[in-house]
N, C-alpha and C positions, 0 to 999 in steps of 0.2 A: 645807147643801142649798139654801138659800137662794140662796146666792150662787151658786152653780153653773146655777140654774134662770134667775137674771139675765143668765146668760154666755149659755145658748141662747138667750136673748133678743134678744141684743145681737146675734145671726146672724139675715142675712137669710131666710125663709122655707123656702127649697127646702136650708138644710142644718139649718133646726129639724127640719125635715120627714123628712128622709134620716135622723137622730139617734133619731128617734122609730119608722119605720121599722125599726132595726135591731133597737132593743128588742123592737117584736114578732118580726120573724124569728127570734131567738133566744130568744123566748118560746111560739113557736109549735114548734120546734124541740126545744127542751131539754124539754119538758114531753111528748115523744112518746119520744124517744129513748134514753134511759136503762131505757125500760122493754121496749122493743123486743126486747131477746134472750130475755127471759122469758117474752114473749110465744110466737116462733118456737120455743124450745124445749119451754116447756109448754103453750101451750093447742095449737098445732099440731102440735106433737112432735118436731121435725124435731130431726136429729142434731147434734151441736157441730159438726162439721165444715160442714154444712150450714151452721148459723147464724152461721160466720165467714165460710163464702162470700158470706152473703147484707149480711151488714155492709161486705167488702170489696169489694164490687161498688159498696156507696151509696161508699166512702171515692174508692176508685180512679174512678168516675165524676165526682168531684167534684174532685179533686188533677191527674189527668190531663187536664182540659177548661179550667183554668183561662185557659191562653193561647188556645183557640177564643173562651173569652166573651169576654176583656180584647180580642181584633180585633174581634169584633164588635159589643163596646160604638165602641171608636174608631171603624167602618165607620159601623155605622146611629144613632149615637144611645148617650147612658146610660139614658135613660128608656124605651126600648123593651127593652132587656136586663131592666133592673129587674121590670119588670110583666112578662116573659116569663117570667122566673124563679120570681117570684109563684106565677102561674098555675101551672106546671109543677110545682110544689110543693104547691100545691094537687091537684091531680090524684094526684099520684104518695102523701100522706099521706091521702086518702081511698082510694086502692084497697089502702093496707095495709089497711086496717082493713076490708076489705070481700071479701078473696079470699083463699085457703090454697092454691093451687098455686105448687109451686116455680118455673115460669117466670114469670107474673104477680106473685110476690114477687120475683123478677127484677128485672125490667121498673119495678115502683114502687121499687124501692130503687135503680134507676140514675137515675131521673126523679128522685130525690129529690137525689142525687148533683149532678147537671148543672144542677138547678136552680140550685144553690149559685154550681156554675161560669161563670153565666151574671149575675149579680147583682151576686156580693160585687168583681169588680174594675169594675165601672161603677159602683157604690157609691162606692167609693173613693178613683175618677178624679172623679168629680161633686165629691164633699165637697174634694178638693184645688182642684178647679176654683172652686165658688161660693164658698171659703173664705178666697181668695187670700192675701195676707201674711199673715193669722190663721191656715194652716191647722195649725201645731202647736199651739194652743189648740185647735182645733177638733178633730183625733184626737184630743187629751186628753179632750176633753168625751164623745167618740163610745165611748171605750174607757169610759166609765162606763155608756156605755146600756147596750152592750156585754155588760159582766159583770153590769151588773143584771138584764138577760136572763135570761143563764146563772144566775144565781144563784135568778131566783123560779119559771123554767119546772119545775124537777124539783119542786118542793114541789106547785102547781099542776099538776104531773102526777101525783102521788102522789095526790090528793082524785081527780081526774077516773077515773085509773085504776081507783081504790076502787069504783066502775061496774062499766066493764067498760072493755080497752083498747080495743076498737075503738069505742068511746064515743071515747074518748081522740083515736085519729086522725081522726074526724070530726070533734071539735071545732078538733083541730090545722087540719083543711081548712078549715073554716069561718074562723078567722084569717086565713091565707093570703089566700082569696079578699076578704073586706072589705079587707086590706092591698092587694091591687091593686085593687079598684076606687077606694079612697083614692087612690091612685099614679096611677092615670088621671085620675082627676078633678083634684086639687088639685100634683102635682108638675109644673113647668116644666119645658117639653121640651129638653134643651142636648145639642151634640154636642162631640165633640173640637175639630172646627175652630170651635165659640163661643169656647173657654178662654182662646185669647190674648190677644182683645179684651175680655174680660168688664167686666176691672175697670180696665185702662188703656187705654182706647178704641181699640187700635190693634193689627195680628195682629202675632204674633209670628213675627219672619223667617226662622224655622226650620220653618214649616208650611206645610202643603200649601193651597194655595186652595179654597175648596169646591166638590165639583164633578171634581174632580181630584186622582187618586189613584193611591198607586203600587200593584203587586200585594199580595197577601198575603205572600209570600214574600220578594218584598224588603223589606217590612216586617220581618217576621221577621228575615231576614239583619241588618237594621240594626239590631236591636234585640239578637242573639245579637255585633255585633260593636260591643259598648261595654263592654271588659274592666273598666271601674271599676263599672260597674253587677252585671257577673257575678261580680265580686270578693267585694263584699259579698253578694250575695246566697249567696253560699256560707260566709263569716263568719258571715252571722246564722242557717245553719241547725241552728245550736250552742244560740239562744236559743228558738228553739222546741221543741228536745229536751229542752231542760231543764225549759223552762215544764210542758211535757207531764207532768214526773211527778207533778204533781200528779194527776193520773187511771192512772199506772201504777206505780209504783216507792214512792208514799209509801202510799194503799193498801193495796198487796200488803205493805207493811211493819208500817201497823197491822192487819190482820187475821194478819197470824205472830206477833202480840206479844200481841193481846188474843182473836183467833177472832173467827167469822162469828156470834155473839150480839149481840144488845143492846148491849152496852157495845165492840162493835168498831164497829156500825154507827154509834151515837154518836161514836165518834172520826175516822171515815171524814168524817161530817156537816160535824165540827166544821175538818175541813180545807178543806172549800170555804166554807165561811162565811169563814172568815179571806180566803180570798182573793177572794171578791166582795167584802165588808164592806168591807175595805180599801181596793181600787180604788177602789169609790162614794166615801168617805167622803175619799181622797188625793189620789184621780187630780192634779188639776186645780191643789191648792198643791206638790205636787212636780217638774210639769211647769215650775208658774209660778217655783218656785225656782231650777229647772234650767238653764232658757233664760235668766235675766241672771246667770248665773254662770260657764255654759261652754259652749263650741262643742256643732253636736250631734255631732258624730264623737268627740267625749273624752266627752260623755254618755252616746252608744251604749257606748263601753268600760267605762264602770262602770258601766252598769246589765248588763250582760255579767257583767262580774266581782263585783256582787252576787250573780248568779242565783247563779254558783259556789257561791260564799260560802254561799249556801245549804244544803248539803249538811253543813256544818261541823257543826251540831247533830246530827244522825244519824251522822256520824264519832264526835265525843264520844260518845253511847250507844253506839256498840258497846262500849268500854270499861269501860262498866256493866256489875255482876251483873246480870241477868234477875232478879225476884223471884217468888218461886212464883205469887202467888196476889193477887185485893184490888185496893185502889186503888193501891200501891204499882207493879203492873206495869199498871194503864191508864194512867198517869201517863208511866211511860216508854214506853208504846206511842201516846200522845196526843200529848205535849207538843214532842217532838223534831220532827215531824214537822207539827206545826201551826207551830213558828216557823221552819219550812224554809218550809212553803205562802205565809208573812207575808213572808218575806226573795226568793221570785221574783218576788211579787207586785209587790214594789217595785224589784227589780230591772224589771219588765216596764214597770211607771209610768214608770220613770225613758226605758227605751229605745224605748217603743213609739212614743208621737209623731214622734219624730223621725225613727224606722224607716222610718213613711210619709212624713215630709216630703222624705230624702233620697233616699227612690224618685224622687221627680218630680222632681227638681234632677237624678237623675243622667239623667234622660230627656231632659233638655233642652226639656222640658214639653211632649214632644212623643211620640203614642203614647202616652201614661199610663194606660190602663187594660188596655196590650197588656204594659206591662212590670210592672202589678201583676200579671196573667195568668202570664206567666214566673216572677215573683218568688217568687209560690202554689207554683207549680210545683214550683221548685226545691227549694222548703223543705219541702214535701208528699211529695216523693221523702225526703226527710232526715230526718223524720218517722220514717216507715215504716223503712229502716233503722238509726235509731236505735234504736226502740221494741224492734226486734229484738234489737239486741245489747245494750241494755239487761237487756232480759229473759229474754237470753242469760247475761247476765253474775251476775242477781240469782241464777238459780239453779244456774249452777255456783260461785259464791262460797261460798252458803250449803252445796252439797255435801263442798266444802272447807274448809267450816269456817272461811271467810275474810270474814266478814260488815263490813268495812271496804271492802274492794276497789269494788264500786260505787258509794259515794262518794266515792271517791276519784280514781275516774275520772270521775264525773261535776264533780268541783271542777274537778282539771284540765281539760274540756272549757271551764267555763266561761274559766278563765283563757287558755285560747289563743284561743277566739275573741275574747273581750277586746284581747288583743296583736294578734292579726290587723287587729279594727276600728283600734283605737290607728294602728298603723302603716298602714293606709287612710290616714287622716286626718291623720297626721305629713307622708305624700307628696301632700296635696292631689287624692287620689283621692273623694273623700268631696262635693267642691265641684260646684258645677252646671258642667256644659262652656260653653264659647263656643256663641254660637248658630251654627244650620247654614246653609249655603249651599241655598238650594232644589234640590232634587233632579229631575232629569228624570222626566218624569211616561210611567211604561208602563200599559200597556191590561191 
């Protein structure tokens, strides 16, 4: 830990700052949300169907706006996106916790949503930006605030909750708000057109001068017509479905093995520790190993074909008798499925740095937080249909009596997107483009 806290060191100010930053949004976040459906459903009452409407409105507000924020961080600034999103998050986790009608639960769970959409790709274009040749150490570092987030928010939501929730979301708002006026005060204002000159004195010839700019649209068009950039971003939406089960498919696996008592909730527990624990404690000498051993594009491929790989423990248990009763069946309701959570998790270490570094490379470092916007995007649509057939899958398998079959599909996804990244990177699709020719500037 030590060493890790020297490396944020060793960055200039405004990406210690954006690092520290992300840890509370995702500590402000995870310590409200997990408890959120219990809330809607029992202290308000409101139906299941209701309360998946009202989740999917925060998801879809936030997945579908990504490229609005990522232009808009490019347009006006990353630091006015930043603290807008703040705020708007603020707003929107204090009127949970403050109002019981179904449009006003509306309303703050899409604010909650767009807040996201507004933030996390000016986040991300900033930290590439102040980061500059460091910045795959620096997602490595960022990916530990990260999961430390996730990791201490739900426990810290647990105590708060023990209150009351709406306890809960005012303390979430109150977060929020001290995180923007932090962001105001203390983070340095950069926009798109700073990044080329940052750190080698001079713009990069592929940017718009300040001041002059092309439409939105043509933005867009230029950004939907850079097939190496849309290539991958449809490879990696293999790595996010997979990441994912750790909150849906592995779960749903130990509560069938052990039930909703005590000793399920404990093995539930025990799968996201392994994979915050791990991150914290990896991130940073896996990245460091990674990068003087292999391109990132054969990186990306086998932290891909790790995630796969993952599922291989839970393929072997189904081959297991089930045992009646004991520690014998929490065992195999635990263990299979804690060293799947261990094996994405480093799958994700090994691929996630370089995930974001070859976003910017394939931008031509240009537009960066309009093509992290899209990238969201895409992968947020793939998500959601995943998650689908995923869950589609788990439970006709098991009606069939074929409790292998969704690992098995889930292995093979991991290894074709694997091959897909591979062959990216085999054809030099994976490499930063030639810089651009300035482009004619429309009104």
């Amino acid at each position: 830990m030590k060493g890790t806290l020297a490396q944020v060191r060793s960055y200039e100010r405004s990406v210690q700052l954006l690092m520290v930053n992300q840890f509370t949004i995702n500590l402000g976040f995870y310590m409200l949300m997990p408890y959120l459906a219990a809330h809607l459903s029992g202290t308000l009452g409101l139906a299941g169907w209701l309360v998946g409407f009202v989740l999917g409105v925060r998801n879809f507000s936030q997945q579908g706006m990504f490229l609005i924020g990522g232009t808009l961080a490019d347009r006006f600034g990353y630091k006015p996106l930043i603290v807008a999103g703040c705020v708007l998050r603020t707003l929107g986790f204090a009127t949970l916790g403050l109002v019981d009608s179904l449009p006003a639960l509306l309303a703050a769970s899409a604010a909650t949503g767009f807040a996201g959409a507004l933030f996390n790709p000016a986040v991300r274009a900033y930290l590439a930006a102040d980061a500059g040749e460091r910045r795959v150490e620096a997602f490595a570092l960022f990916n530990v605030f990260y999961q430390a987030g996730i990791l201490l928010g739900p426990v810290v939501g647990m105590v708060v909750t023990g209150v009351d929730f709406r306890f809960t979301c005012l303390v979430s708002a109150v977060i929020f708000a001290l995180l923007s006026i932090v962001q105001i005060r203390a983070l340095p204002a950069r926009r798109a057109d700073d990044t080329g000159k940052q750190h080698s004195g001079k713009q990069h010839p592929g940017k718009q001068r300040p001041g002059k700019r092309e439409s939105v649209l043509s933005e867009w068009r230029s950004v939907a017509a850079n097939p190496p950039f849309l290539l991958f971003s449809a490879a990696m939406i293999g790595s996010y479905v997979l990441s994912f089960q750790v909150y849906l498919s592995l779960p749903l696996e130990v509560r069938r093995l052990s039930g909703d008592g005590e000793a399920g909730t404990a093995a539930v527990a025990l799968l996201f520790a392994v994979s915050g624990l791990s991150t914290i404690l990896l991130q940073t000498r896996v990245t460091a190993w990674c990068k003087t051993r292999m391109a990132p594009g054969r990186a990306l491929a086998w932290g891909l074909a790790l995630m796969g790989l993952a599922f291989l423990p839970l393929l072997a248990a189904t081959a297991l008798p089930v045992p009646g009763a004991g520690l014998g069946r929490w065992l195999l309701a635990a263990v299979p499925p804690a060293f799947a959570a261990l094996l994405l998790a480093l799958g994700t270490m090994i691929a996630y740095p370089f995930e974001m570094d070859v976003i910017v490379r394939l931008s031509g470092d240009r537009l960066v937080a309009t093509h992290y916007g899209l990238y969201n995007t895409i992968c947020g649509i793939g998500i959601t249909l995943g998650n689908l057939l995923t869950g589609a899958a788990l439970d006709g398998a098991r009606a069939a009596g074929m409790s292998a079959l969704p690992w098995l599909v889930l292995l093979a996804l991991g290894f074709a997107c694997a091959a897909a990244l591979f062959g990216l990177h085999r054809t030099g699709r994976l490499t930063a483009p030639a810089p651009a020719e300035p482009q004619p500037v429309t009104a």
